[in-house]
VOMARLUM-244272 format. One record per residue (C-alpha): residue number from 1; y negated, x negated, z negated. Coordinates in steps of 0.5 Angstrom, whole numbers, padded with zeros to 4 digits. Last residue first. Layout:
N
+-------+-------+-------+-------+
| gukol |    yy |    xx |    zz |
+-------+-------+-------+-------+
|   NUM |     Y |     X |     Z |
...
+-------+-------+-------+-------+
# end
This chain:
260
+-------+-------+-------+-------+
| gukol |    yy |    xx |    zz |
+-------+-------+-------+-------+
|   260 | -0060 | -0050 | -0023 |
|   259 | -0067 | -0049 | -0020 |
|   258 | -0068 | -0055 | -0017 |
|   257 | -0060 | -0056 | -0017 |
|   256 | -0060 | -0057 | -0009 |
|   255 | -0066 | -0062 | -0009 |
|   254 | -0072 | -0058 | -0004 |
|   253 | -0074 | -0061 |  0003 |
|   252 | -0080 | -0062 |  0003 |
|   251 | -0080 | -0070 |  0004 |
|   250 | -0075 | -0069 |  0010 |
|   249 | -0080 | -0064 |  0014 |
|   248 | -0086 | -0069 |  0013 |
|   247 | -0080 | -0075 |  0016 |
|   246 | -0078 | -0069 |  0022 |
|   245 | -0087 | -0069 |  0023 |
|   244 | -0090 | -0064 |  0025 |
|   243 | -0096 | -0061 |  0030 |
|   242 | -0100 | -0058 |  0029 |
|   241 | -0102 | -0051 |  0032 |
|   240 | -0104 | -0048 |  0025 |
|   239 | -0096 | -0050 |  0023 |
|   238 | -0092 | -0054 |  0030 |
|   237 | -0084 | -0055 |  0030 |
|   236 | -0082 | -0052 |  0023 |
|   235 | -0075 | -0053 |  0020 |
|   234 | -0073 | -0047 |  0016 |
|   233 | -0067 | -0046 |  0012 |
|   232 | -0064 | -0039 |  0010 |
|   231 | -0059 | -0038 |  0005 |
|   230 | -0056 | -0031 |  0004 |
|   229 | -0050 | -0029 | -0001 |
|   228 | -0046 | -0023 | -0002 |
|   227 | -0043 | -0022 | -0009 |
|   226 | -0038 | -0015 | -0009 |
|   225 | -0037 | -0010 | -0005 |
|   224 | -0035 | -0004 | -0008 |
|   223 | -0042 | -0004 | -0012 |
|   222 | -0046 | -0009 | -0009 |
|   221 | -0049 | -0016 | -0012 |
|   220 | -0054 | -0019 | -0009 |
|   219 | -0054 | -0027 | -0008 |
|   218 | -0061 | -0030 | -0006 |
|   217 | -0063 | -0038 | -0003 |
|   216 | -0069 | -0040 |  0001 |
|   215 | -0071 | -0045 |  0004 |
|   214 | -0077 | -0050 |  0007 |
|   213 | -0083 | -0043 |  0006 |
|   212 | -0090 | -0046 |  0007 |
|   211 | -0096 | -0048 |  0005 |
|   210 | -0101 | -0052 |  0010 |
|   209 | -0105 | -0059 |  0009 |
|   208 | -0100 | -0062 |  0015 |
|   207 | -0093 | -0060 |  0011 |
|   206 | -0094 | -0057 |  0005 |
|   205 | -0088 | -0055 |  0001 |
|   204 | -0085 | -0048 | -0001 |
|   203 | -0077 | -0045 | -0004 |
|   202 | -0075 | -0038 | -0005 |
|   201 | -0071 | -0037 | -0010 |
|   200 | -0067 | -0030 | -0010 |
|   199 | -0063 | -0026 | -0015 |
|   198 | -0062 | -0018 | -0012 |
|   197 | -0058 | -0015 | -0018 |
|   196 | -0055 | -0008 | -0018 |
|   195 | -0054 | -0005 | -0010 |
|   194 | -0051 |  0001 | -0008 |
|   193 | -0056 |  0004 | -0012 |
|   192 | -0062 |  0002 | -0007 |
|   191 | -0067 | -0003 | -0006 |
|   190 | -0066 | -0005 | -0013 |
|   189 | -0073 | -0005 | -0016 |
|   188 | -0077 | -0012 | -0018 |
|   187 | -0072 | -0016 | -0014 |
|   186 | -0070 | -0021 | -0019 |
|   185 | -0073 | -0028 | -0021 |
|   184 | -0075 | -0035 | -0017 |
|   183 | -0082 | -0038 | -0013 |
|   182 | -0082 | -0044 | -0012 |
|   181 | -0085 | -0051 | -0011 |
|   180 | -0093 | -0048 | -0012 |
|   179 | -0097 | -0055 | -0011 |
|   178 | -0104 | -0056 | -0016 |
|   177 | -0101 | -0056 | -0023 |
|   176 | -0101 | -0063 | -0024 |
|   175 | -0094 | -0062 | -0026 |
|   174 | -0092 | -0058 | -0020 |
|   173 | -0092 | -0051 | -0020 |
|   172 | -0086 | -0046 | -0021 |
|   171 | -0086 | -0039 | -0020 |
|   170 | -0084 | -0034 | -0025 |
|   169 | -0079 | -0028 | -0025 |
|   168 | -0080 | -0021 | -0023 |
|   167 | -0081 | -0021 | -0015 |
|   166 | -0084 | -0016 | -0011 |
|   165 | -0081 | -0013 | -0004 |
|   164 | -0076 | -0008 | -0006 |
|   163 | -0082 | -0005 | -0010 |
|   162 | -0083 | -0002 | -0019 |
|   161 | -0091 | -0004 | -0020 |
|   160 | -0095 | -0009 | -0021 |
|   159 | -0089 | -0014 | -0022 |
|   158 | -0090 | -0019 | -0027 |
|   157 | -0090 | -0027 | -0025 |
|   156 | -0089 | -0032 | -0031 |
|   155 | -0092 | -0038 | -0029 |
|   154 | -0089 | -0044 | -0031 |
|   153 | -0091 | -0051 | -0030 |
|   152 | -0087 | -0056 | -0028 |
|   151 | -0086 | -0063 | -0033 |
|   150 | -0079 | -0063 | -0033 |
|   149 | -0076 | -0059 | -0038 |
|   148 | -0080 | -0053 | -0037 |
|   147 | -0088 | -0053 | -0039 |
|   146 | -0092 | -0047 | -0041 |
|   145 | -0092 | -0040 | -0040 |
|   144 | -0097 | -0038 | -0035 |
|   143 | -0098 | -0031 | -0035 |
|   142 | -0100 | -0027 | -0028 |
|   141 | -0101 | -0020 | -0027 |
|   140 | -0097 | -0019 | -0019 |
|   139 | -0099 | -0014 | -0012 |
|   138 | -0106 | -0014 | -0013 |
|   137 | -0107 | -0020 | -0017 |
|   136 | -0104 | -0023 | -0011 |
|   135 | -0099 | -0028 | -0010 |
|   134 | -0096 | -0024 | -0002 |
|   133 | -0091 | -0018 | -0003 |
|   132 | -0095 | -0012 | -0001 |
|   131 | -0100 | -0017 |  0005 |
|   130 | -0094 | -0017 |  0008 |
|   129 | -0095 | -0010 |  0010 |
|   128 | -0099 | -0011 |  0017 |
|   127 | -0094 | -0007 |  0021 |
|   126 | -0092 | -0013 |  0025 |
|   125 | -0091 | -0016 |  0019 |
|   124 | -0086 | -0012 |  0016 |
|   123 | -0084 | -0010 |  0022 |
|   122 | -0082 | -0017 |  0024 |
|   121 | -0079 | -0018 |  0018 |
|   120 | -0074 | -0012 |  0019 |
|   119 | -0072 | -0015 |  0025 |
|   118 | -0070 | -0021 |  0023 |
|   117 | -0067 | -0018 |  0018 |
|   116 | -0063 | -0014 |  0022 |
|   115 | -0061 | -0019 |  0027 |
|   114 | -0057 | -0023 |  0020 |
|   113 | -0055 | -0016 |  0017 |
|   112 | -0052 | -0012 |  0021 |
|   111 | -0051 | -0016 |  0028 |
|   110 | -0049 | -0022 |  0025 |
|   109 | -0045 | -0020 |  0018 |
|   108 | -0042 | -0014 |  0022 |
|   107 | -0040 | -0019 |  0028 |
|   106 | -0038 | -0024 |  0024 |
|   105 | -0038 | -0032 |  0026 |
|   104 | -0043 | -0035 |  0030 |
|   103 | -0050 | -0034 |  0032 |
|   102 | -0054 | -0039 |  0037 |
|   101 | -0062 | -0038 |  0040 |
|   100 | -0064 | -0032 |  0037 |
|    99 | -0071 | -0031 |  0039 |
|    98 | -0077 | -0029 |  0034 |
|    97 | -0083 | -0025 |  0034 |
|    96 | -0088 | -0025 |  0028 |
|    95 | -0095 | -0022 |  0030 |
|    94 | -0101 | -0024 |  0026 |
|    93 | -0105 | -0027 |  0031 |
|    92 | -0099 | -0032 |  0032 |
|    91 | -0093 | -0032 |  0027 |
|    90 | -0086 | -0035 |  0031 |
|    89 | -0080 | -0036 |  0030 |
|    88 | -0074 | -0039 |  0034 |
|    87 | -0066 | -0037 |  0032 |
|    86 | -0061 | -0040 |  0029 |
|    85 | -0055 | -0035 |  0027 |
|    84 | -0049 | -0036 |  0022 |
|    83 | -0044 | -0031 |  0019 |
|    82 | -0039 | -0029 |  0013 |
|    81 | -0033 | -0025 |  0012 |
|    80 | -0028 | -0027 |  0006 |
|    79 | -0029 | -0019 |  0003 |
|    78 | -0030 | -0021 | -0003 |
|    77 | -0034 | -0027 | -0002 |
|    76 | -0039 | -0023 |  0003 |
|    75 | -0043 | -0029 |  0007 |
|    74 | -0050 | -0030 |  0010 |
|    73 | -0053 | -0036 |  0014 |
|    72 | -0059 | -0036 |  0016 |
|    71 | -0063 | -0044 |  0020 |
|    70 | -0069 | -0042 |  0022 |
|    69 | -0072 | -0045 |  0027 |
|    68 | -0080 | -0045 |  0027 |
|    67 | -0086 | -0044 |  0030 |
|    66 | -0093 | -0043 |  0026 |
|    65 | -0099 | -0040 |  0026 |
|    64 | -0105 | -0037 |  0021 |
|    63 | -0102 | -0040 |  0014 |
|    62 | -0109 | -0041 |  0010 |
|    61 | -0112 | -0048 |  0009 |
|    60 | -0113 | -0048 |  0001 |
|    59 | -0118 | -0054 | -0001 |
|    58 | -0117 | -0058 | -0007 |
|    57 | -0118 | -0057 | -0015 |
|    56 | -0113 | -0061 | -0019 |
|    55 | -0111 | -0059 | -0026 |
|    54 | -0116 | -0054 | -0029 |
|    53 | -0119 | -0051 | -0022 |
|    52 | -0111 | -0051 | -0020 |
|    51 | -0109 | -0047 | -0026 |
|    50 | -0114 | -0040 | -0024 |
|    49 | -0113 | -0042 | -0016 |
|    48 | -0106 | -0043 | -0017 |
|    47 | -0105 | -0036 | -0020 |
|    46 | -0110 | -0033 | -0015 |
|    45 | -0106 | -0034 | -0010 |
|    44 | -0109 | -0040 | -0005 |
|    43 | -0109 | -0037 |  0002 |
|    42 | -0104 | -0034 |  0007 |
|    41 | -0099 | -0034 |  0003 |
|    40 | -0092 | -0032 |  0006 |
|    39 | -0088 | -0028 |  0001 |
|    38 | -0085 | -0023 |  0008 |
|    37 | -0085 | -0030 |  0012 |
|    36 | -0077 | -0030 |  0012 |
|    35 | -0072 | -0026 |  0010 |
|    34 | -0073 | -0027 |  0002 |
|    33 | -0076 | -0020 |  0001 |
|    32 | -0071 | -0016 |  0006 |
|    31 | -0065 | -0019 |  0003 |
|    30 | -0062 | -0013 | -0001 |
|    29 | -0065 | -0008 |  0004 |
|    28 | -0061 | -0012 |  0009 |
|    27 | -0056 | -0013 |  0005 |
|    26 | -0055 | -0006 |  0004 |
|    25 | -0053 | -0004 |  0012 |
|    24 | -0048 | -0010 |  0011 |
|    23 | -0045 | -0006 |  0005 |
|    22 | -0044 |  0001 |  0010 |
|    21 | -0042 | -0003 |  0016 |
|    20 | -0036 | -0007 |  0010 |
|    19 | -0035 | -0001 |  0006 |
|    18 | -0026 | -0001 |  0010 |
|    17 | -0025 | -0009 |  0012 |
|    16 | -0028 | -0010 |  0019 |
|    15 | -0022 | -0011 |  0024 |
|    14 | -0024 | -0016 |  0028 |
|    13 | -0019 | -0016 |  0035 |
|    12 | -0017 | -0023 |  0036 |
|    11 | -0021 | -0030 |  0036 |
|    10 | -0018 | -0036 |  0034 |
|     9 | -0021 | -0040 |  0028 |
|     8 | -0027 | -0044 |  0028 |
|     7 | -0030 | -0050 |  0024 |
|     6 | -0036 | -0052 |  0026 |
|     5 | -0039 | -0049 |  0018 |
|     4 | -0032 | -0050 |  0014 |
|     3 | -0029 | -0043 |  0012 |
|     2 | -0030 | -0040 |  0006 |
|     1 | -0025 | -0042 |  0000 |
+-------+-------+-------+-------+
# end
């Protein structure tokens, strides 16, 4: 069983389980697509744009700034070690920056694989990349593939091109076809041979008029290591510098079987 979050046992020498420095530098490869803001929209995909101007046409106000905390947690279920971090993220004038509040757990998972994320995504943004994993015809050739059990529309999401940062899956929209609920499916290409699949369900809702990230799941397997898992939660402060509401944040927090 992993360890109750809160609960902490007796800190002595940690010994890192032989692999465990060399895996943890995988996971952030693994996980570089579900960090944070790298499938931040900025303005309506060209998928919602073609459903939503047969379903409910509306107005997209693009993603310029936001503040929030973000809650990761990381775990390696062969090797019992996992970690959590809190820390502050910003997106302004198209920098990210982050301030890490609160971390706990392992050091290889926290300083390996969770700061590195976070470090990693600021490159990515920083450098003006994110743009390769955004919802664009650019990056992605779209399908939609009709309804599922509940009324969402599907929308079969094809890769461009072979890259750590595209998804192969589908991305979920609301029954009237105007929201997009989610994005899930495979890494479009394994980040590296030591990994084999990386699954990831990246979560939205709109807070204030705005889009935005709420959650995230993603479970990589690595050779020799096994499954590794992430999940990050977002809880947002301002968005386009508005304020937000605790009462909006609760209404978009997605159902735990959504994509189960």
């Amino acid at each position: 069983m992993r360890p109750q979050p809160g609960v902490r046992t007796p800190r002595g020498p940690q010994i890192r389980p032989q692999g465990t420095t060399h895996a943890a530098g995988v996971w952030v490869l693994a996980f570089t697509l579900a960090a944070g803001s790298a499938m931040t929209v900025g303005a309506a995909s060209d998928a919602e744009r073609l459903l939503a101007a047969r379903f409910l046409p509306r107005q997209e106000e693009p993603l310029r700034s936001y503040r929030a905390l973000r809650r990761m947690h990381a775990w390696s279920e062969r090797f019992k070690q996992e970690g959590w971090l809190e820390a502050w993220t910003e997106l302004k004038e198209g920098k990210f920056n982050y301030e890490i509040v609160t971390e706990r757990g392992s050091d290889t998972i926290r300083e390996r694989v969770l700061r590195a994320l976070l470090k990693r995504e600021q490159e990515l943004v920083n450098s003006g990349d994110a743009g390769k994993c955004e919802l664009t015809s650019d990056n992605y050739d779209f399908t939609e593939a009709g309804r599922d059990t509940d009324g969402t529309h599907v929308v079969q999401l094809t890769p461009r091109r072979k890259d750590v940062l595209l998804v192969e899956g589908k991305m979920v929209l609301s029954p009237d076809g105007g929201e997009l609920l989610r994005v899930e499916g495979r890494l479009a290409k394994n980040p590296s041979f030591w990994t084999s699949l990386v699954n990831i369900v990246r979560h939205y809702g709109r807070l204030g008029g705005v889009r935005v990230p709420v959650a995230t799941e993603s479970t990589a397997k690595v050779k020799f290591v096994g499954t590794s898992q992430l999940e990050v939660a977002y809880e947002y402060e301002t968005v386009n510098n508005r304020r937000v509401s605790l009462s909006a944040q609760r209404l978009t927090a997605p159902s735990r079987n959504a994509a189960r």
